[in-house]
N, C-alpha and C positions, 0 to 999 in steps of 0.2 A: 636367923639362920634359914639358908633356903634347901627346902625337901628338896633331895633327890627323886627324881622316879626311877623305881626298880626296875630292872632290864628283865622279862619272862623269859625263862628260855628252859627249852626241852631240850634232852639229849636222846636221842633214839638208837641204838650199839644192843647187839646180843649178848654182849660178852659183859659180864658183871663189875669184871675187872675197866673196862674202859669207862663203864659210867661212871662208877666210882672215883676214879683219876681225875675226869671231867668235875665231877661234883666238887675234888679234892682242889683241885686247878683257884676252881671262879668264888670258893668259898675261904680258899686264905689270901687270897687277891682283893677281893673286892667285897661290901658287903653291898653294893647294887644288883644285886642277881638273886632271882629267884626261878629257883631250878627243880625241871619238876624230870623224872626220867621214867621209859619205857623201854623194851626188849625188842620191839619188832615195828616194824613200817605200817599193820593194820592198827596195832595197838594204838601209833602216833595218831595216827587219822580218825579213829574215835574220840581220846581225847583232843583232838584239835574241835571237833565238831563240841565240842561241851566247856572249850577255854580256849582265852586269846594267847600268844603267844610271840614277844618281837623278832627272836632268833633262834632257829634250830638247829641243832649238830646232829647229821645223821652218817652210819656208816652205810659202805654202798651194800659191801657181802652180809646178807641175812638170811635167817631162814625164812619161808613166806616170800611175801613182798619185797625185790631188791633195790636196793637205795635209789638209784633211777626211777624204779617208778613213783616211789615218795614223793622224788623233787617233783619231779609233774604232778603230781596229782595237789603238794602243799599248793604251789605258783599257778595253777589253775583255780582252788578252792580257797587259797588263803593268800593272794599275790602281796597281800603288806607282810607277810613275814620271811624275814633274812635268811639265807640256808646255809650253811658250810657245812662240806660234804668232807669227811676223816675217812680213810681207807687203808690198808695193807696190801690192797692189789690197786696201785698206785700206775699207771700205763698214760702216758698226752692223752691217747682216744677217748681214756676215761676220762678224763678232766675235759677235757675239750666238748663229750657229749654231757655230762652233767651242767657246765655252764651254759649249754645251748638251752637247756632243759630249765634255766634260771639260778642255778644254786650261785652264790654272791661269792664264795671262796672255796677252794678245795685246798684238802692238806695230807698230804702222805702219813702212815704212820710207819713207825715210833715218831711221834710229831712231841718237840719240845711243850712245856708250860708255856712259855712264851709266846709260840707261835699261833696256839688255840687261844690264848687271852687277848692277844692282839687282835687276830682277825675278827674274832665274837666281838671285841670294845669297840673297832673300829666299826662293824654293823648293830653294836646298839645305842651309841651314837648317835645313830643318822635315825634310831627309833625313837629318840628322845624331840628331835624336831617335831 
């Protein structure tokens, strides 16, 4: 039987309830994932600096540091890891400057299970090459 490698992934969302969801999502789906979660954009960026990580989901509205400047600062400092960006203030401009910014997928919220499972499997995935 051939090991799977487990997908890392961080969720980064303020709100208790979304990480949760998220956690809820990739852990009766899948057991390739290993998920680790934080409340804010500086919290992700410490732990990023002390663990690797193949794909992150972050919201863009936070307090502190707003999800934009995450994605910059992961895809400056961590460019091997995936990002899809979950939001409630869902606008083209937003999507259009976070992809500029590297994030690999963006998704509106109330966002299906489906749709977070897919776009995170389809970018870890392309982690397992």
């Amino acid at each position: 039987m051939e090991m799977v490698k487990k997908i890392k992934m961080l969720i980064v969302d303020d709100e208790i309830v979304v990480r949760q969801s998220c956690i809820d999502i990739f852990s009766e789906k899948s057991d390739r994932y290993e998920i680790s979660t934080v409340s804010s954009g500086e919290e992700a960026l410490r732990v990023l600096r002390a663990d690797k990580f193949d794909v992150i989901l972050t919201d863009l509205k936070m307090p502190g540091m707003p999800g934009l400047e995450l994605v910059k600062s992961i895809k400056k400092g961590y460019p091997e890891c995936s990002v899809v960006v979950i939001t409630g203030y869902s606008t083209v401009n937003t999507a259009v400057e976070a992809m500029k910014l590297g994030a690999d997928d963006f998704i509106p919220k109330p966002f299906t299970p489906e749709e977070v499972f897919s776009a995170v499997e389809k970018l870890g995935l392309k982690a397992d090459r």
